[in-house]
C-alpha positions as CSV (number, residue, x, y, z in Angstrom):
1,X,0.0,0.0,0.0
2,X,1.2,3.4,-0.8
3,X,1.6,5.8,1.8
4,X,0.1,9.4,0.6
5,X,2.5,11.9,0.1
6,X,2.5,15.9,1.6
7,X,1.6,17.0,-1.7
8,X,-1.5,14.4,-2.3
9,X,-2.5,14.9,1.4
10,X,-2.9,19.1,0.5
11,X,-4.7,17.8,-2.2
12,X,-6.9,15.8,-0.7
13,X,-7.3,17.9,2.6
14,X,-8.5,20.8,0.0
15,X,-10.8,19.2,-2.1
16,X,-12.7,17.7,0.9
17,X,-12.8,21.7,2.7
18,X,-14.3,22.7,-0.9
19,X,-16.8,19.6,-1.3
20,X,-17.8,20.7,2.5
21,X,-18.2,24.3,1.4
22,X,-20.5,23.4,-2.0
23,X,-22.5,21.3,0.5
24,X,-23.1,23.7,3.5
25,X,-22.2,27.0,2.5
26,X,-19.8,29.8,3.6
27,X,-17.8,27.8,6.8
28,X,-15.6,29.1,9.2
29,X,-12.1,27.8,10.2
30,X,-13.3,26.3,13.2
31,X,-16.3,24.7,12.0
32,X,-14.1,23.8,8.6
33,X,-12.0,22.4,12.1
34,X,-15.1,20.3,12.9
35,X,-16.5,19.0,10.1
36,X,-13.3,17.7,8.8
37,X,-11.4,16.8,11.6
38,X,-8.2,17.9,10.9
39,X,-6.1,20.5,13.0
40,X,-5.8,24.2,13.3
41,X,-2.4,25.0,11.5
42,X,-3.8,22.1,8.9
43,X,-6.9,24.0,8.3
44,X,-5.4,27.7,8.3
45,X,-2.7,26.5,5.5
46,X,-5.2,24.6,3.4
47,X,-7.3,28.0,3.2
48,X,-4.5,30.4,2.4
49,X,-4.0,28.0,-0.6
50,X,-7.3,27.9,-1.6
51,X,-7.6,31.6,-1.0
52,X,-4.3,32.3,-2.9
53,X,-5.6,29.9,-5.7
54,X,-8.5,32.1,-6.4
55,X,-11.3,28.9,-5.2
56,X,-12.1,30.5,-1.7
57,X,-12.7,34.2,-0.4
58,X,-13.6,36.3,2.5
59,X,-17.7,36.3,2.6
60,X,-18.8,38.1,5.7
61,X,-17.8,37.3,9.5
62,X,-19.9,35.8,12.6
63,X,-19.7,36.2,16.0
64,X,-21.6,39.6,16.3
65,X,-23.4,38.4,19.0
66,X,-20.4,37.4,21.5
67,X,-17.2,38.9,23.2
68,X,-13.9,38.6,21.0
69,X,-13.0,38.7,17.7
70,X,-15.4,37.8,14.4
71,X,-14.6,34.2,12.8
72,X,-13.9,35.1,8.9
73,X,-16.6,33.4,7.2
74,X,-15.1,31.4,3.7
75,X,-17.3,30.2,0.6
76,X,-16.2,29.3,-2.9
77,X,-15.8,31.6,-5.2
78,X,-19.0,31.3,-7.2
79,X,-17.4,32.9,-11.0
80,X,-14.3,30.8,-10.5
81,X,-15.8,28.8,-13.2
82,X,-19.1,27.5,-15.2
83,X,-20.7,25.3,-16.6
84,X,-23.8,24.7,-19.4
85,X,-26.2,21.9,-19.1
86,X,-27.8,21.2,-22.7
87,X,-31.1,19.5,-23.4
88,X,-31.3,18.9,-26.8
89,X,-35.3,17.8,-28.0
90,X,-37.0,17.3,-31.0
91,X,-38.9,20.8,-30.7
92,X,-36.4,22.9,-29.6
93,X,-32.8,23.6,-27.4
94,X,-33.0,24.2,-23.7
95,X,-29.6,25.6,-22.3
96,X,-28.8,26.5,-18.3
97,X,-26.1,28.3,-17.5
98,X,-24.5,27.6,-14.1
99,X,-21.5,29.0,-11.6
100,X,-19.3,26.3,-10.0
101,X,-21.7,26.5,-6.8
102,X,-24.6,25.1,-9.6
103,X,-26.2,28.3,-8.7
104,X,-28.2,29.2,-12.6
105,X,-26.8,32.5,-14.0
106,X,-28.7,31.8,-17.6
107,X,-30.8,30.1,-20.0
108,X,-32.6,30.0,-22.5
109,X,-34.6,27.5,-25.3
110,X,-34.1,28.0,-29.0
111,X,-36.7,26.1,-31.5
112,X,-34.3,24.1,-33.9
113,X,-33.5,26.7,-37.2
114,X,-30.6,25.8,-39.4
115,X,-27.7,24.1,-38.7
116,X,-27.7,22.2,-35.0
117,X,-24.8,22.3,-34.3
118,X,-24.4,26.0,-34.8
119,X,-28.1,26.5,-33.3
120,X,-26.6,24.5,-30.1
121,X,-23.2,26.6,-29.6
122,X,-25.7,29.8,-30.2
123,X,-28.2,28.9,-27.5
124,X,-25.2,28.2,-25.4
125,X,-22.9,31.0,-26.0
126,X,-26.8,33.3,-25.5
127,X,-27.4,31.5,-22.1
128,X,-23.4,32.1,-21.3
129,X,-24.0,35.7,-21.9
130,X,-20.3,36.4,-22.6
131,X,-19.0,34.5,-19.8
132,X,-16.3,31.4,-20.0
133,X,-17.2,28.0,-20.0
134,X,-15.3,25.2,-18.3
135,X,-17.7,22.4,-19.6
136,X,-20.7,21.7,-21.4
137,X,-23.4,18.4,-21.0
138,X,-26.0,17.7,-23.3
139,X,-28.3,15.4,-23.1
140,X,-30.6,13.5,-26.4
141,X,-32.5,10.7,-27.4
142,X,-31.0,8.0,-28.1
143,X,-28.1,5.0,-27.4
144,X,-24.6,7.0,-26.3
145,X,-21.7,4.1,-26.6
146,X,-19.9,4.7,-23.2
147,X,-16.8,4.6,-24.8
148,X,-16.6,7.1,-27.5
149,X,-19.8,9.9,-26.0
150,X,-20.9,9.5,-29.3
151,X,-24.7,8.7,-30.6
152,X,-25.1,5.2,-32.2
153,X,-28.6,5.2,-33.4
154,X,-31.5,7.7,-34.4
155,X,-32.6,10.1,-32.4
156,X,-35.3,11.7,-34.7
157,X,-33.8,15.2,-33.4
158,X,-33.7,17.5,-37.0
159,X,-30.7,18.4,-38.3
160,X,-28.9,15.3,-35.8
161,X,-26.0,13.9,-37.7
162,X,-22.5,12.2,-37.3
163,X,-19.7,14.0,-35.8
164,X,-22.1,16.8,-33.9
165,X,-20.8,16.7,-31.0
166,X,-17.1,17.1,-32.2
167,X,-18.6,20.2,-33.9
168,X,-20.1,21.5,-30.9
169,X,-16.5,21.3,-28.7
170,X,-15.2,22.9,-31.7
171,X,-17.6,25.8,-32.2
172,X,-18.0,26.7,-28.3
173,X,-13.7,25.8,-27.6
174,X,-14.8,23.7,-24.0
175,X,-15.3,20.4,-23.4
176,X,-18.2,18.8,-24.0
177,X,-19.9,15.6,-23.6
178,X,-23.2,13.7,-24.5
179,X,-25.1,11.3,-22.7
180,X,-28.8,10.2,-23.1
181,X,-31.2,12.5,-21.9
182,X,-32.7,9.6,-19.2
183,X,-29.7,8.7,-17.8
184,X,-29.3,12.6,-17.0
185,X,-33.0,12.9,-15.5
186,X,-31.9,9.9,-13.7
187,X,-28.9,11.7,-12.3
188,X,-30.8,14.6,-11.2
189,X,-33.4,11.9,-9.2
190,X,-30.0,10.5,-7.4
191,X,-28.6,13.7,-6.5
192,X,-31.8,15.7,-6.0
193,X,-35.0,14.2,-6.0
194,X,-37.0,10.8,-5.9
195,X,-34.2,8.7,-5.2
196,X,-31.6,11.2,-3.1
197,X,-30.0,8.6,-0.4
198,X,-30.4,5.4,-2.3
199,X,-27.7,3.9,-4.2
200,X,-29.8,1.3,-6.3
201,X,-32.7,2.3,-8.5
202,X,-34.2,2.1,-11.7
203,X,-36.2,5.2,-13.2
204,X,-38.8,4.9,-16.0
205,X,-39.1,7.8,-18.4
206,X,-43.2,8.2,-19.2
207,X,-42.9,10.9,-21.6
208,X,-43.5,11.5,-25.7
209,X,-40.8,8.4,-25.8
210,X,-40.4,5.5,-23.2
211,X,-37.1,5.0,-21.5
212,X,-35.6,3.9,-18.6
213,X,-32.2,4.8,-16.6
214,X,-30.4,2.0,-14.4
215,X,-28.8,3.4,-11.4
216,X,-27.0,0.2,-9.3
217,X,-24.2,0.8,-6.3
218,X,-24.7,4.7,-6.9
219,X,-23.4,4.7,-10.3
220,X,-25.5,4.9,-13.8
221,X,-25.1,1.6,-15.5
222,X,-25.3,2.6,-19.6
223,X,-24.7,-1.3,-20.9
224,X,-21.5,-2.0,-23.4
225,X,-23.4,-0.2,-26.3
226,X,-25.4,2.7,-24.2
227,X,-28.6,0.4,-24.5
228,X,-29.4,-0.4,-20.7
229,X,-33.3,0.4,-19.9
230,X,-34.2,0.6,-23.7
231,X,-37.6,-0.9,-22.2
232,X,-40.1,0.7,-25.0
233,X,-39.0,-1.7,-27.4
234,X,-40.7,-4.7,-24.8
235,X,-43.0,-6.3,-27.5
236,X,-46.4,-6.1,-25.1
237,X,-49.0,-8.5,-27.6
238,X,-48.9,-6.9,-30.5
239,X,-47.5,-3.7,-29.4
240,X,-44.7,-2.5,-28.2
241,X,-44.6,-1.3,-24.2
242,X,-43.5,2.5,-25.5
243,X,-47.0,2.5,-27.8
244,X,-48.9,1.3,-25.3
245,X,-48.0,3.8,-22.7
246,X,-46.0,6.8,-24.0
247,X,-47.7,10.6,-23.4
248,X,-49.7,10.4,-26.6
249,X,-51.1,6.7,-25.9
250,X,-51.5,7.6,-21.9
251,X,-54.3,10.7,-22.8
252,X,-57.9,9.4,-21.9
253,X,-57.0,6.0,-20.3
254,X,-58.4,5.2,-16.6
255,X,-55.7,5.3,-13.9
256,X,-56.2,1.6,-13.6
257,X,-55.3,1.1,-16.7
258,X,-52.9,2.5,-17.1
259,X,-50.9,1.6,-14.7
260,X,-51.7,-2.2,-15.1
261,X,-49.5,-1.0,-18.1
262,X,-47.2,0.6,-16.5
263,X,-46.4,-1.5,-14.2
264,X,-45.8,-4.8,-17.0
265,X,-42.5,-2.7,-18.4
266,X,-41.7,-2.1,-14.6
267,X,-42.1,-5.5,-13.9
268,X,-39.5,-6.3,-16.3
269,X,-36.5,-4.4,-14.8
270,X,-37.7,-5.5,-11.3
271,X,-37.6,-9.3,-12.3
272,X,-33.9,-8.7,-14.0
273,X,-32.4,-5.8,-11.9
274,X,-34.4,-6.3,-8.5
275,X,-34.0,-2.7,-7.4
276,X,-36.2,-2.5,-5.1
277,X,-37.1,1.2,-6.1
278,X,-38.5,2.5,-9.4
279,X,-39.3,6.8,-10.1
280,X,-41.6,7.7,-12.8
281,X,-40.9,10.4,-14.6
282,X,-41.2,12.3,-17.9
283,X,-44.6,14.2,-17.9
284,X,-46.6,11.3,-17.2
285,X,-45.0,10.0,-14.1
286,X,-45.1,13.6,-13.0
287,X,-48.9,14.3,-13.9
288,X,-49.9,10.7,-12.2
289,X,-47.8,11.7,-8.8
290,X,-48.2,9.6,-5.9
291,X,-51.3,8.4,-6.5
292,X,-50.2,6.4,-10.0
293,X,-46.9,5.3,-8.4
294,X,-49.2,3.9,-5.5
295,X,-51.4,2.2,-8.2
296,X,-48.2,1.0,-10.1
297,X,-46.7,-0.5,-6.7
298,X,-49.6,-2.9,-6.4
299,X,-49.6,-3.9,-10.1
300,X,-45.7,-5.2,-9.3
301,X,-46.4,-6.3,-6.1
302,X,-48.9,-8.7,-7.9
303,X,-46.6,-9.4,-10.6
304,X,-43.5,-10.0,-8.3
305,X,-42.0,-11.2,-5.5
306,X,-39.2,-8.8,-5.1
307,X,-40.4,-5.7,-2.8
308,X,-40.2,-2.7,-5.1
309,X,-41.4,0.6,-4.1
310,X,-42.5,2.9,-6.9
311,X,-42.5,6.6,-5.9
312,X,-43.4,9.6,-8.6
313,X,-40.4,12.0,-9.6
314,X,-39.7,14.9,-7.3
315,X,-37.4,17.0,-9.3
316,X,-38.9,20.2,-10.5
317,X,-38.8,21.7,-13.4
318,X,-36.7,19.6,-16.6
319,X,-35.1,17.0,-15.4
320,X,-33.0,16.2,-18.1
321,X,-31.3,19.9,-18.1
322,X,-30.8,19.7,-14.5
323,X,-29.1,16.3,-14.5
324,X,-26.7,17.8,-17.2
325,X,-25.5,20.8,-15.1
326,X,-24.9,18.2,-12.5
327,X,-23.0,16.4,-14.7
328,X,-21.3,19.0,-16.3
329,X,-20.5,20.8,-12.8
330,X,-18.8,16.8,-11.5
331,X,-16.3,17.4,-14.5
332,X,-15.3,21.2,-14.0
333,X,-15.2,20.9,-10.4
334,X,-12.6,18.0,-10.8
335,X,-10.6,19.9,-13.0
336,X,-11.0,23.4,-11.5
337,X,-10.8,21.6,-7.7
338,X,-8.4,19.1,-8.2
């Protein structure tokens, strides 16, 4: 075993003051002392680096209300660095703009026009608003191979072809990446909503297109192509599960119903993944809330023997563009933090 040496002991010692600082906010030394457990000279040096390196500054000071000096109050400097989150549809371009906090400075949605990749880096560089951009995420339909971040089968999105998103890293100068736009809702249900706090879970995407994101031991699980939780391809009689309950084929069906169908895809990944959690999202598991993830829990229950609790998304707003600012912001931070 390899015994860590002064410098990657800085190293590490800073990056865990600055994860504690994006979690709770402007610390001081002492409770930067607390929460990390390391000593007062260790502390005070780690935050004249970080202040010297431009990450941390000088917020405000506490202590008004007692005898003695203020404590210096630190947080991260927010404009140190940021990121753009990309949701890339087949009606338009959603952008958000974000500091290295994840704090939104920008955004904007652009209906596709011309060419997309220029109509991405546009929307982008508008959302930016002239500031500089460490990384960018985007998110689309389709099957990403893990190992080249490239799409690998139609996506329906006008104007999509081969090579886009080496012409959008081009175009905008940063680094960008792609991944498929549920496993980036799916990121956002981890980190921030429906499934915060549980490291295995599957989510299926109800929306104009059926999904689903795999999420085992914390980590997303893509497949060797980028085809894990292509469940709307289930043949279902003599349709397939993505006809029988995407948004268009969900209008006007009873509750029952529908999630009797629901539940059948559900079923699937429960009997091969065992999860023992499933979100619905997309604007059908968000419209059916609680009451049609209750419904849907039964349907498995009756299906399979494998607890499985079914809950409704809780992340507001788009899911997909939140879960790629959070990816985006994992990949600047390591850079710009270390």
């Amino acid at each position: 075993m390899k015994t860590a040496t002064p410098a990657m002991a800085r190293a590490i010692n800073d990056r865990l003051a600055l994860d504690l600082l994006l979690e709770h906010g402007p610390l001081t030394a002492p409770q930067l002392r607390e929460l990390t457990g390391l000593s007062r000279p260790t502390v005070s040096d780690l935050i004249e680096r970080l202040k010297q390196g431009g990450l941390i500054e000088v917020t405000g000071e506490s202590g008004e209300d007692r005898r003695g000096p203020n404590a210096r109050v630190y947080g991260i400097v927010a404009g140190r660095a940021h990121v753009a989150g990309v949701d890339v549809r087949r009606g338009a371009i959603h952008v958000t703009v974000a500091d290295i906090t994840g704090t939104p400075v920008g955004s904007i949605t652009l209906p596709h026009e011309g060419d997309l990749g220029a109509r991405i880096a546009e929307a982008v560089a508008l959302a930016a608003g002239g500031r500089a951009l460490e990384t960018v995420a985007m998110g689309a339909p389709g099957l990403v191979d893990p190992r080249t971040g490239e799409l690998v089968s139609e996506n329906f999105v006008p104007g999509w072809h081969p090579g886009l998103l080496e012409e959008v890293r081009r175009r905008l100068g940063v680094t960008a990446v792609l991944e498929n736009e549920v496993n980036l809702a799916a990121v956002a249900e981890l980190r921030i909503g429906a499934a915060k706090g549980r490291e295995d879970f599957v989510l299926l995407w109800l929306d104009d297109g059926i999904g689903a994101a795999v999420v085992l031991g914390g980590r997303l699980r893509r497949g060797t192509s980028g085809g894990a939780g292509e469940v709307g391809l289930l043949r279902m009689g003599d349709l397939t599960f993505c006809e029988l309950v995407d948004a268009p084929a969900a209008e006007g069906v009873e509750r029952d119903e529908l999630a009797g169908r629901i539940a059948q895809g559900a079923f699937a990944l429960v009997t091969i993944l065992d999860p023992g959690l499933v979100v619905l999202g997309g604007v059908t598991g968000r419209a059916g809330g609680q009451e049609l993830a209750a419904l849907v829990a039964e349907r498995v229950a009756e299906l399979s023997p494998a607890p499985t609790e079914v809950r409704a998304t809780t992340v507001s707003g788009n899911a997909i563009l939140q879960g790629a600012v959070l990816t985006a912001l994992d990949l600047a931070r390591d850079r710009v933090f270390g």
